[in-house]
C-alpha positions as CSV (number, residue, x, y, z in Angstrom):
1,X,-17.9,5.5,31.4
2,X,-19.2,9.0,32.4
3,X,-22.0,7.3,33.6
4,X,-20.5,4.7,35.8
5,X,-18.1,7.2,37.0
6,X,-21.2,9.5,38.2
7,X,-22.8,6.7,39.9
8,X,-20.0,5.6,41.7
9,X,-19.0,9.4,42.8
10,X,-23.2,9.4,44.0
11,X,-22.8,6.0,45.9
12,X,-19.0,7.3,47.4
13,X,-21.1,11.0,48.5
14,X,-24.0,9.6,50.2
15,X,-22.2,6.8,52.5
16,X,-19.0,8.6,53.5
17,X,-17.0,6.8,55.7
18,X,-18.7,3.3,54.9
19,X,-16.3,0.5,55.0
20,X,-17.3,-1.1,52.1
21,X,-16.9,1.4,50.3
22,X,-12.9,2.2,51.2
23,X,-10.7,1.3,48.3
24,X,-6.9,1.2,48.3
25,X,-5.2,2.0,44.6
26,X,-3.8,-1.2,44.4
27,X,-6.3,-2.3,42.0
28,X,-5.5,0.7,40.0
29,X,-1.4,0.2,40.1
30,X,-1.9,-3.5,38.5
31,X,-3.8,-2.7,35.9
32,X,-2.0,0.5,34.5
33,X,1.2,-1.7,34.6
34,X,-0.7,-4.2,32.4
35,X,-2.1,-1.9,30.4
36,X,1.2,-0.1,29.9
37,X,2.7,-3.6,28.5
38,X,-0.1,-4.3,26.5
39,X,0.4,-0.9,24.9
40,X,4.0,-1.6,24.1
41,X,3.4,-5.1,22.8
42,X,1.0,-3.6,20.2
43,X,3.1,-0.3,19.4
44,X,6.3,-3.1,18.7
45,X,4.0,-5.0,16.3
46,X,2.9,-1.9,14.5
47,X,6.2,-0.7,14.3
48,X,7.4,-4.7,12.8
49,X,4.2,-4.4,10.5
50,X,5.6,-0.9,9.4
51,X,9.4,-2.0,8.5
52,X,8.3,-4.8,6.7
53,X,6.3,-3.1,4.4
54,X,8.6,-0.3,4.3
55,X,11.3,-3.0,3.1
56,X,8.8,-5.2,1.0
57,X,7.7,-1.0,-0.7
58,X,11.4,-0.3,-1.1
59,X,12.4,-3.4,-2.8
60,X,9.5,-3.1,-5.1
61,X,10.6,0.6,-6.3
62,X,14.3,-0.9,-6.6
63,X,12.7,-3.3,-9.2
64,X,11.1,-1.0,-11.0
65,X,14.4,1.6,-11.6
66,X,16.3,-1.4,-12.7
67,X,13.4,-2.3,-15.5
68,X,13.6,1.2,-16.3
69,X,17.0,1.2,-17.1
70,X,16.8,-1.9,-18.8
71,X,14.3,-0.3,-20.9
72,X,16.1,2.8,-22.0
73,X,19.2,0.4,-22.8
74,X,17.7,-2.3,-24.7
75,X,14.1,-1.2,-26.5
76,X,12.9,0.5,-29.2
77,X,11.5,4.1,-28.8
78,X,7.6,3.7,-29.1
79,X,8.2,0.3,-27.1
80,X,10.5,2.0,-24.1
81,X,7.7,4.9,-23.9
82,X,5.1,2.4,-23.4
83,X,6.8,0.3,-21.4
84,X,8.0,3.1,-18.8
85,X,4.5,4.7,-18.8
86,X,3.1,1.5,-17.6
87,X,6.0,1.2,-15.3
88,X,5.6,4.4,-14.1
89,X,2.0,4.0,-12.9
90,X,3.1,0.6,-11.2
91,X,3.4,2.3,-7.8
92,X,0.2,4.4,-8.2
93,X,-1.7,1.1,-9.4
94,X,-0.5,-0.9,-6.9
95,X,-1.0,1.2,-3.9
96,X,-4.7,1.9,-5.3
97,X,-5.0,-2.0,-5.0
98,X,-3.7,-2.4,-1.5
99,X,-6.4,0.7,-0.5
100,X,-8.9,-0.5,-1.8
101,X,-10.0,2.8,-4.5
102,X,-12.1,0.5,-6.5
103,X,-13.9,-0.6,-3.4
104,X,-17.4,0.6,-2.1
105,X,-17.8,4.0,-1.6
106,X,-14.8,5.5,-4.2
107,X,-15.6,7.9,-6.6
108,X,-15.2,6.0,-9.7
109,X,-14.6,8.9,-12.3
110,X,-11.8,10.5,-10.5
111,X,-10.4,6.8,-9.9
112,X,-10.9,6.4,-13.9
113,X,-9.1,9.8,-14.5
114,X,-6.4,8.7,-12.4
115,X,-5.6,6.0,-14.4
116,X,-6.3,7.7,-17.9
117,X,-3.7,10.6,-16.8
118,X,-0.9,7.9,-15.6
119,X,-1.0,5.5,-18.4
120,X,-3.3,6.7,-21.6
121,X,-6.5,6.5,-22.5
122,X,-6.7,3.1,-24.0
123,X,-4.3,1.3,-21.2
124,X,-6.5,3.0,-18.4
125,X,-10.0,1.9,-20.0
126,X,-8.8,-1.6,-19.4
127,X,-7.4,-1.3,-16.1
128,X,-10.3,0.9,-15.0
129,X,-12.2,-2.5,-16.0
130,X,-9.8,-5.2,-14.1
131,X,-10.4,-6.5,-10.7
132,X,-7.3,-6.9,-10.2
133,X,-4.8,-4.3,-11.5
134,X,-1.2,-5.1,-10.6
135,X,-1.3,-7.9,-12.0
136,X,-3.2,-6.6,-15.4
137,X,-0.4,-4.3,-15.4
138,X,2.3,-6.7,-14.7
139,X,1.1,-9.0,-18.0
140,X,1.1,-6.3,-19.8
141,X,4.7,-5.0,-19.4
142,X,5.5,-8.6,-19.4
143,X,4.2,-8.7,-22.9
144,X,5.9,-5.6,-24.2
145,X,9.0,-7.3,-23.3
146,X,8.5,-11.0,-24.6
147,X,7.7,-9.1,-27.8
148,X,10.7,-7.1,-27.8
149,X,13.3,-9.6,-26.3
150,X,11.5,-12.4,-28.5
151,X,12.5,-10.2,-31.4
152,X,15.5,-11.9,-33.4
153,X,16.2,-9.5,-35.7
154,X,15.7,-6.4,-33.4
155,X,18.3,-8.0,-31.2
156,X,20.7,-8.4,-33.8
157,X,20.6,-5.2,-35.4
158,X,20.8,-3.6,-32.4
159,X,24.0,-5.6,-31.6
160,X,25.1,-4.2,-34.5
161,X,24.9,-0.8,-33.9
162,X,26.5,-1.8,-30.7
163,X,23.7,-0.9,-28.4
């Protein structure tokens, strides 16, 4: 741009006056007012692209308080510490997947750390090992609570006690 600007500025100094080379700013009036809708056609869309994820990110974290407080009310103790330390890293995991940390170019022992710190060593080896890690995650709280709501006898004693 530089460039062409220079060589236009050149042409414009060494012919002044030239009739050819007279322009009005009419040219220049049209296409700011086109580029000034274009830019507020793609600002709206970013902005629409925003709220929706912002809504679709919201509702997701509304999920997850209300399986944490079914948790605390209906497991047992080692179960509703697993199950909220996998819920807990839900967000982390999931956000991980949408940017891409496992992709090309990540640093893979700080990516394993990450997931060793949120959820435990044992639970983080074998998400550090999926492709896909929301939903890794997602079978594996839904199999803490098949085994727990699954559980007859759990259920009844704890209707027992009242709980």
């Amino acid at each position: 741009n530089v460039f062409f600007a220079f060589i236009v500025y050149a042409v414009r100094a060494s012919f002044p006056g030239h009739a050819a080379l007279v322009w009005t700013p009419t040219a220049h009036t049209i296409a700011g007012g086109f580029l000034g809708l274009l830019l507020v056609f793609r600002t709206n869309s970013a902005y629409d692209r925003f709220w929706e994820a912002r809504k679709i990110w919201g509702a997701m974290l509304g999920r997850v308080r209300v399986l944490s407080q079914l948790a605390h009310r209906s497991m047992e103790p080692l179960d509703r510490e697993h199950f909220l330390t996998l819920l807990c890293a839900m967000p982390m995991v999931l956000l991980g997947h949408l940017q891409n940390w496992g992709g090309d170019g990540r640093d893979e022992g700080s990516e394993r750390a990450r997931l060793v710190k949120a959820v435990g060593e044992h639970d983080g080896a074998l998400l550090f090992k999926s492709a896909n890690r929301p939903l890794l995650l997602c079978k594996m709280l839904s199999a803490i609570s098949f085994k727990v709501f699954n559980d007859v006898a759990a259920q009844r004693r704890r209707a027992e006690e009242g709980g």
